[in-house]
GUFI-91970 format. One line per field, with one value per residue (C-alpha): residue number from 1; residue in three letters; x, y, z. Coordinates in steps of 0.25 Angstrom, whole numbers, plus 2048, in hexadecimal, padded with zeros to 3 digits. Each point is the difference from the previous one (the first is absolute). Layout:
BEGIN
num	NUM|... $
residu	ALA|... $
X	X|... $
Y	Y|... $
Z	Z|... $
***
This chain:
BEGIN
num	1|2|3|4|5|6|7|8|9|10|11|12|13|14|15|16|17|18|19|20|21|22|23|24|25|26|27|28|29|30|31|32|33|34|35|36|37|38|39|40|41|42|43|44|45|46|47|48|49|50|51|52|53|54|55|56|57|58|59|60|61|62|63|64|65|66|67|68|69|70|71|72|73|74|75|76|77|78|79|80|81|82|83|84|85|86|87|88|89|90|91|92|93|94|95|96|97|98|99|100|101|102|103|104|105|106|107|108|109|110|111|112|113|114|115|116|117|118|119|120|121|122|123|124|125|126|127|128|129|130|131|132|133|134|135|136|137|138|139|140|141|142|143|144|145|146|147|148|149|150|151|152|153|154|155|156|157|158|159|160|161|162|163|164|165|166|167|168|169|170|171|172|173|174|175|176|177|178|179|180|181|182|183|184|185|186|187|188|189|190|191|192|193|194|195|196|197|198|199|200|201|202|203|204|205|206|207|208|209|210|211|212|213|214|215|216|217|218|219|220|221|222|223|224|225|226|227|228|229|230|231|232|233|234|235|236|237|238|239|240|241|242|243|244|245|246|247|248|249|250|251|252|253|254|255|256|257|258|259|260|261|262|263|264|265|266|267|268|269|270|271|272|273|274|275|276|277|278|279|280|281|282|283|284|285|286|287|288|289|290|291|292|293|294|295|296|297|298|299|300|301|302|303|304|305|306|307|308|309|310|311|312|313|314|315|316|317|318|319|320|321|322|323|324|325|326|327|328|329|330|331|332|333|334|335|336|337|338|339|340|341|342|343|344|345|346|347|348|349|350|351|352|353|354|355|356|357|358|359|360|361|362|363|364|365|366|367|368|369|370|371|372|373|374|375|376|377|378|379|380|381|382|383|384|385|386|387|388|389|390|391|392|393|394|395|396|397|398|399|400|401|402|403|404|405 $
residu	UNK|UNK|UNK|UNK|UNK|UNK|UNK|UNK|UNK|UNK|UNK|UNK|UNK|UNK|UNK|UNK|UNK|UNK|UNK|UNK|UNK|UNK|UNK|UNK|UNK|UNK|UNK|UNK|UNK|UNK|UNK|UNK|UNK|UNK|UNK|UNK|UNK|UNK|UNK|UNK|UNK|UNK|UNK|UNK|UNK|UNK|UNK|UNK|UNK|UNK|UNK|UNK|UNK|UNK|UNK|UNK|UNK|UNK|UNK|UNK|UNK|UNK|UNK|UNK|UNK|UNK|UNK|UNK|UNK|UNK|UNK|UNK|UNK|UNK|UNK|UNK|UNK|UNK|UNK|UNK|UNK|UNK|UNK|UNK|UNK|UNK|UNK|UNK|UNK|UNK|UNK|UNK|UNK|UNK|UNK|UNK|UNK|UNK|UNK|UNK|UNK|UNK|UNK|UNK|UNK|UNK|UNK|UNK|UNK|UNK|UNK|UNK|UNK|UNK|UNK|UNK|UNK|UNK|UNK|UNK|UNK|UNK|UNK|UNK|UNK|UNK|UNK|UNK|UNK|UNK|UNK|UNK|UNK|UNK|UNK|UNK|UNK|UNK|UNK|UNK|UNK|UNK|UNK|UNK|UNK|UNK|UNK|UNK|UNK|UNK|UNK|UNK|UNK|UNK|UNK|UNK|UNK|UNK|UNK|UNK|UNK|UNK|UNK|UNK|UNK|UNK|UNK|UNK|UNK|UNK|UNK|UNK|UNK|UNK|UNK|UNK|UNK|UNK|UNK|UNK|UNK|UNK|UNK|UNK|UNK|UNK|UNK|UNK|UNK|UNK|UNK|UNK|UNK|UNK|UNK|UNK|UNK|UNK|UNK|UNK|UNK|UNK|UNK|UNK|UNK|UNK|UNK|UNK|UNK|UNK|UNK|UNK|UNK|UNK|UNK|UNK|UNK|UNK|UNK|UNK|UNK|UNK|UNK|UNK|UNK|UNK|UNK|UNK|UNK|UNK|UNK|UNK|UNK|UNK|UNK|UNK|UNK|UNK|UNK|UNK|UNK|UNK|UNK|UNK|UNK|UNK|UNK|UNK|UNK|UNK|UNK|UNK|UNK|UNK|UNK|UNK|UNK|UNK|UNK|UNK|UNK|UNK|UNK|UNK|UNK|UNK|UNK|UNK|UNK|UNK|UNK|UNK|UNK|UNK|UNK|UNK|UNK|UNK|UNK|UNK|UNK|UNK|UNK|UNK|UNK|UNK|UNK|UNK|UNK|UNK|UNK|UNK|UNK|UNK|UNK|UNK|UNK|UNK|UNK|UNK|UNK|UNK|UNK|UNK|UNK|UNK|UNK|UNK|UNK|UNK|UNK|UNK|UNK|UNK|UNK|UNK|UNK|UNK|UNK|UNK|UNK|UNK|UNK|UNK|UNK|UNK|UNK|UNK|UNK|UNK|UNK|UNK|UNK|UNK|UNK|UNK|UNK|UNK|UNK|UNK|UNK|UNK|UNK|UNK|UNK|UNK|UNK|UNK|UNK|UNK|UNK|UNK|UNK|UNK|UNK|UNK|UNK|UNK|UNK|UNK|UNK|UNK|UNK|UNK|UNK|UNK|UNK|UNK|UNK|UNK|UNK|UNK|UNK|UNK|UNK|UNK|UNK|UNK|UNK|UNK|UNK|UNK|UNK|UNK|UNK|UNK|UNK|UNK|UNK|UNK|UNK|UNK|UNK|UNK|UNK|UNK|UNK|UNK|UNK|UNK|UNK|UNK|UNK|UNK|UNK $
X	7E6|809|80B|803|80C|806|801|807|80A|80A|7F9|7FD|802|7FC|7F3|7FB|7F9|7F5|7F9|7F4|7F9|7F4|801|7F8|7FE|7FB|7FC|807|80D|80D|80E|80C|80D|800|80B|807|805|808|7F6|7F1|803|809|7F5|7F5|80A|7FF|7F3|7FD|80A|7F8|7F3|805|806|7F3|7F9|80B|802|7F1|800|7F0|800|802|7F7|7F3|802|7FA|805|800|804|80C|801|7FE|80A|80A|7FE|802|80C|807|7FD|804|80D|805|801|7F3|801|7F3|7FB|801|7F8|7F5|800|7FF|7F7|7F6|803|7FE|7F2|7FC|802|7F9|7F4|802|803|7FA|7FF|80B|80A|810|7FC|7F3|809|803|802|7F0|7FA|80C|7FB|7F1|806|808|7F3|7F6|80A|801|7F1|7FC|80A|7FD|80F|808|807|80D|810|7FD|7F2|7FF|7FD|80D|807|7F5|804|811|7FF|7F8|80B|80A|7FA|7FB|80F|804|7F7|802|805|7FA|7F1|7FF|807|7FF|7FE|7F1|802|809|80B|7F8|7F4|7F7|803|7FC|7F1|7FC|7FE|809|7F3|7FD|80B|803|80B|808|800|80F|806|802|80D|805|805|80C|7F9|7F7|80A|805|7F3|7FE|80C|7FE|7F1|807|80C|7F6|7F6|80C|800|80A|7FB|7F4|808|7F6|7FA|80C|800|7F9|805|80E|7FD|7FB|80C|809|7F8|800|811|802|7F3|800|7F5|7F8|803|80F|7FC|7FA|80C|80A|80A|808|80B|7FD|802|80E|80A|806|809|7FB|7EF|7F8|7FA|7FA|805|7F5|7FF|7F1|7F0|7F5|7F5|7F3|7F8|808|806|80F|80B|802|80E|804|7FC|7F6|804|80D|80A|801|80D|7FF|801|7FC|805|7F3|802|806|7F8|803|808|7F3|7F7|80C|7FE|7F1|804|809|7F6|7F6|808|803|7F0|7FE|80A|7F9|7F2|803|809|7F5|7F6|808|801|80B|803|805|803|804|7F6|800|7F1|7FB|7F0|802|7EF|7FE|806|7FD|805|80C|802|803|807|7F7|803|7F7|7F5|800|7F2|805|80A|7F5|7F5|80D|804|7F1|7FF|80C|7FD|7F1|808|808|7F4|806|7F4|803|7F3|7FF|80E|807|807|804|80E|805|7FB|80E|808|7FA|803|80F|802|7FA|808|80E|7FC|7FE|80C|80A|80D|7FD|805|7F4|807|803|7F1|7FA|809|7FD|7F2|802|7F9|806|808|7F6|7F4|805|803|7F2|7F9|807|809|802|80E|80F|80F|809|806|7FD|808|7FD|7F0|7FF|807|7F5|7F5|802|808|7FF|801 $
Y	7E4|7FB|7FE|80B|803|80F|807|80C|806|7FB|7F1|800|7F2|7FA|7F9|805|7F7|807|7F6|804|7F6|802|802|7F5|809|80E|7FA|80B|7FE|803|800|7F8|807|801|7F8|800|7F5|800|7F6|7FB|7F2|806|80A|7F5|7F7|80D|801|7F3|801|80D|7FA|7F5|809|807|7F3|7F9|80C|7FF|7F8|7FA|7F5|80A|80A|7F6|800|804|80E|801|7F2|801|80C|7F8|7F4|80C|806|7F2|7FD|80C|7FD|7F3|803|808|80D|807|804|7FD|80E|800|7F3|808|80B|7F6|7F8|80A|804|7F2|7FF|80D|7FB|7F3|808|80B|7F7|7F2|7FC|808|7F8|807|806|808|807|80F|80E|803|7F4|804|80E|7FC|7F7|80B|80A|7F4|7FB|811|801|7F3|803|810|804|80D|7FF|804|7F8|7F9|7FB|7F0|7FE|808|7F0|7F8|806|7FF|7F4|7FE|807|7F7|7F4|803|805|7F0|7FF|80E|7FC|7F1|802|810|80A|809|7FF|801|80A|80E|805|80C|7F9|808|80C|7F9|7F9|80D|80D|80C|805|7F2|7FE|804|808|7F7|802|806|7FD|807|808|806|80D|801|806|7F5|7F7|806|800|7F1|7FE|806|7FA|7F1|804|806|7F3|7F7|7F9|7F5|7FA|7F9|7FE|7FA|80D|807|7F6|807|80D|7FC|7FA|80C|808|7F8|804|80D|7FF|7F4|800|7F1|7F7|7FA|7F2|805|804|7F6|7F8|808|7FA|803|7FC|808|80F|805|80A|806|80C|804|800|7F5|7F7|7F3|7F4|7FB|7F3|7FB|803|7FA|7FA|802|7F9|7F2|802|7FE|80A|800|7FE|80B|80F|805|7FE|7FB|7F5|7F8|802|80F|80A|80E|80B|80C|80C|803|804|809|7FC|805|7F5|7F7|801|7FD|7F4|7FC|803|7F8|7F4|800|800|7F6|7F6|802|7FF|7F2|7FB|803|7F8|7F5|803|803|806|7F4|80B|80B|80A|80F|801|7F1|800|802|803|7F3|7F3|7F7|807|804|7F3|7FD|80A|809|80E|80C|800|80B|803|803|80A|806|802|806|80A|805|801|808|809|804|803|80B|804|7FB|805|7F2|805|7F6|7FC|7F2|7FE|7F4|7FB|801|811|800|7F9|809|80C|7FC|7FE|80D|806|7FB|802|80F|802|808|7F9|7F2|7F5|7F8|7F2|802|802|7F6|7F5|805|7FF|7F4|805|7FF|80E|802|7FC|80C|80A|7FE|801|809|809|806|7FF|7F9|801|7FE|7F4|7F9|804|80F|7FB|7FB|80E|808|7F5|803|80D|800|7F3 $
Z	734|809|7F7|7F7|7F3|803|7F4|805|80C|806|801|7F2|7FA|80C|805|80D|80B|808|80A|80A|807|80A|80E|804|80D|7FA|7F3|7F9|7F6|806|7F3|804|7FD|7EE|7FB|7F2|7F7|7F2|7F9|802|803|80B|805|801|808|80A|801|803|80C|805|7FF|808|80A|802|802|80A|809|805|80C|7FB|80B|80C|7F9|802|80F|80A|805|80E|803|7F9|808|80C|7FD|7FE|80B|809|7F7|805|80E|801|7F6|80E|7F9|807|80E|805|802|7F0|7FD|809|7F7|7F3|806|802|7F1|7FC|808|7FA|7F2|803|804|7F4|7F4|805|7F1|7F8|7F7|7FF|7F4|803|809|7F9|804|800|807|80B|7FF|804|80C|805|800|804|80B|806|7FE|806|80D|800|800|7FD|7F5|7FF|802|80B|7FE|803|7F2|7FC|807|7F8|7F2|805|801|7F3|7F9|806|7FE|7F2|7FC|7FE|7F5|7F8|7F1|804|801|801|7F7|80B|80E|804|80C|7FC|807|809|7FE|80A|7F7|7F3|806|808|7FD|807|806|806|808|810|805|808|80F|805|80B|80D|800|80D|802|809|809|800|801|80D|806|7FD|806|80C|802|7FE|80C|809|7FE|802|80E|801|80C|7F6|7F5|7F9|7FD|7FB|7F4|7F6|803|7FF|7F2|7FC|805|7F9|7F3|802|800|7F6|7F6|801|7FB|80A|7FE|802|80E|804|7FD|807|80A|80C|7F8|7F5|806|7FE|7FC|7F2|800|80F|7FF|802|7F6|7FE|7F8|7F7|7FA|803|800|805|7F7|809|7F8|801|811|7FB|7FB|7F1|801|7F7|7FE|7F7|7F1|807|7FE|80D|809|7FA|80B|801|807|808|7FF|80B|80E|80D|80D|808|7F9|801|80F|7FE|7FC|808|80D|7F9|7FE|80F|802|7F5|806|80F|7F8|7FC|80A|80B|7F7|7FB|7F3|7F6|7F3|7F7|7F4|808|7FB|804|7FF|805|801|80F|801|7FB|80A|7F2|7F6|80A|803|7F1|7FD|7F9|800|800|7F6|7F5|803|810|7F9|7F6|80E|80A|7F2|7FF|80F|801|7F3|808|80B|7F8|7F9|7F3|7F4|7F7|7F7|7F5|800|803|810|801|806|7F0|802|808|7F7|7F4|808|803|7F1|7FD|80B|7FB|7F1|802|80B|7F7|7FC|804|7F8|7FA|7FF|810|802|7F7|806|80E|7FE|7F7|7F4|7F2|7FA|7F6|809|80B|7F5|7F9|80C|808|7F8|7F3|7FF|809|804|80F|80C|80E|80C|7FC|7FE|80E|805|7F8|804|80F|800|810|804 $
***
């Protein structure tokens, strides 16, 4: 009964009101939270309210629609709204085509944590992928949740895709190890450096590019869209080391600089870590043969890029700097001519930046704040990732960091 006379306790006397209307979703009852009242005619007045509360929190028009074109409409929402870089309206593009193809006919409210389950194992299935955290289809079902959280309490009582969702649609046994990341030794660090400076000929300075690039991540552990944006106005000096000034990144994907750093306010600047005078004279030799290279050829560099593509007279001539793929061939080359043993693991231009992280994270007394703004990682991103525990301050950083200089 939904209403019910306590004989007994602390409630004696008073009528209690229980209500549990259908999830229209699962099919299954779900209880309101139980309410009292001091007469019937009071409890029957609650009830009613309940009743209708149930019925006018279901949002039944946006429930009959069509799943992945409201989805889509979101997703160009969004976009056009300004708050998406496009590099994100790719990745949610692609979601919203996936689902078109996925869920051609589903309606808001066929959508539940098993029809998504069989999409997630049908989607690896059809595409042959590993399954683990950085599976394509771990994006797919981010996105879901994201999208699927406006409508939690309105349509669904919870959201269709879980929080850790690969753990709760696959088994333990049916997952892949994730492949790791190359990490340098030191003594392969030394190494690497010393094949970049015996390969570096400034009279060609085009092929010194790459292998610059590559020694200024093995100092600093920048992204690669950071380097490519590095200018000559950008290297300086903080407490007697060199550093760079960083307040850019390149998007690849579109020609143009983003106009901020990653994850980044614009007109936010970071400072490198900090780099050796020796490299500092690389690139002090390397600007003289840049400036030569272009002059000779009638060509300038309208945003005074360290690394402008100078092996491409198109893209130099726009002002396009090196390509990340040229960085990724030039690190490969150099890590076959150390007789690097990469086995199964990841070396790629984000191997350095992983192995600078690791590097500073292990590196007794360092302060993990210094690091993760250095780097430009959050805090608790560094310390998760890097270390298991944090303390100390800057100038004394840079003097650990390059304790010869």
């Amino acid at each position: 009964m939904t209403i019910t006379k306590i004989t007994e306790g602390r409630f004696a006397g008073k009528y209690r009101i229980r209500v549990q209307p259908v999830d229209r979703i699962t099919g299954k009852r779900y209880s309101l939270p139980t309410k009292y009242a001091t007469t019937k005619r009071a409890a029957e007045k609650i009830e009613r309210q309940l009743w209708a509360k149930a019925e006018s929190d279901y949002d039944n028009v946006t429930a009959k629609m069509n799943f992945s074109r409201c989805f889509s409409r979101y997703v160009e929402d969004e976009f056009r709204s300004g708050r998406w870089e496009n590099a994100t309206y790719r990745a949610w593009k692609y979601s919203s085509n996936i689902f078109k193809e996925y869920f051609p006919n589903a309606q808001m409210k066929d959508l539940n944590q098993r029809v998504v389950r069989d999409f997630a194992r049908r989607f690896v299935k059809d595409h042959k992928l590993s399954i683990n955290e950085n599976s394509v289809v771990v994006r797919r079902l981010t996105h879901m949740r994201s999208y699927f959280s406006h409508y939690v309490g309105s349509i669904y009582r919870e959201n269709p895709v879980p929080e850790h969702a690969m753990s709760r649609f696959f088994k333990l046994e049916e997952m892949t190890a994730e492949r790791r990341r190359y990490v340098l030794s030191d003594n392969e660090i030394k190494q690497l450096i010393a094949e970049i400076e015996r390969g570096l000929n400034f009279a060609e300075p085009y092929r010194c590019i790459s292998r610059l690039a590559i020694y200024i991540d093995l100092m600093t552990g920048m992204r690669p869209q950071e380097l490519q944006a590095l200018t000559w106005d950008a290297i300086t000096q903080e407490n007697g080391n060199f550093v760079f000034k960083l307040s850019d990144s390149w998007n690849e994907h579109d020609y143009r600089l983003n106009g901020h750093l990653k994850s980044r306010k614009r007109g936010v600047i970071r400072t490198s870590l900090p780099f050796t005078p020796r490299l500092n004279e690389y690139l002090m030799q390397f600007k003289e043969a840049q400036e030569k290279f272009l002059k000779k050829r009638h060509l300038i560099n309208p945003n005074n890029f360290i690394f402008l593509n100078l092996n491409d007279y198109k893209k130099c001539a726009l002002g396009y700097p090196v390509t990340q793929t040229s960085l990724n061939q030039m690190l490969h080359r150099l890590g076959q001519d150390i007789g690097l043993e990469i086995g199964q693991k990841t070396w790629t231009m984000y191997s350095l930046r992983h192995t600078v992280a690791t590097k500073l994270g292990n590196m007794p007394g360092i302060s993990y704040p210094w690091a993760a703004e250095r780097l430009g990682h959050s805090l608790s991103e560094f310390t998760r990732t890097y270390v298991h525990c944090d303390r100390d301050i800057n100038e004394e950083m840079s003097k650990m960091w390059l304790p010869n200089a």
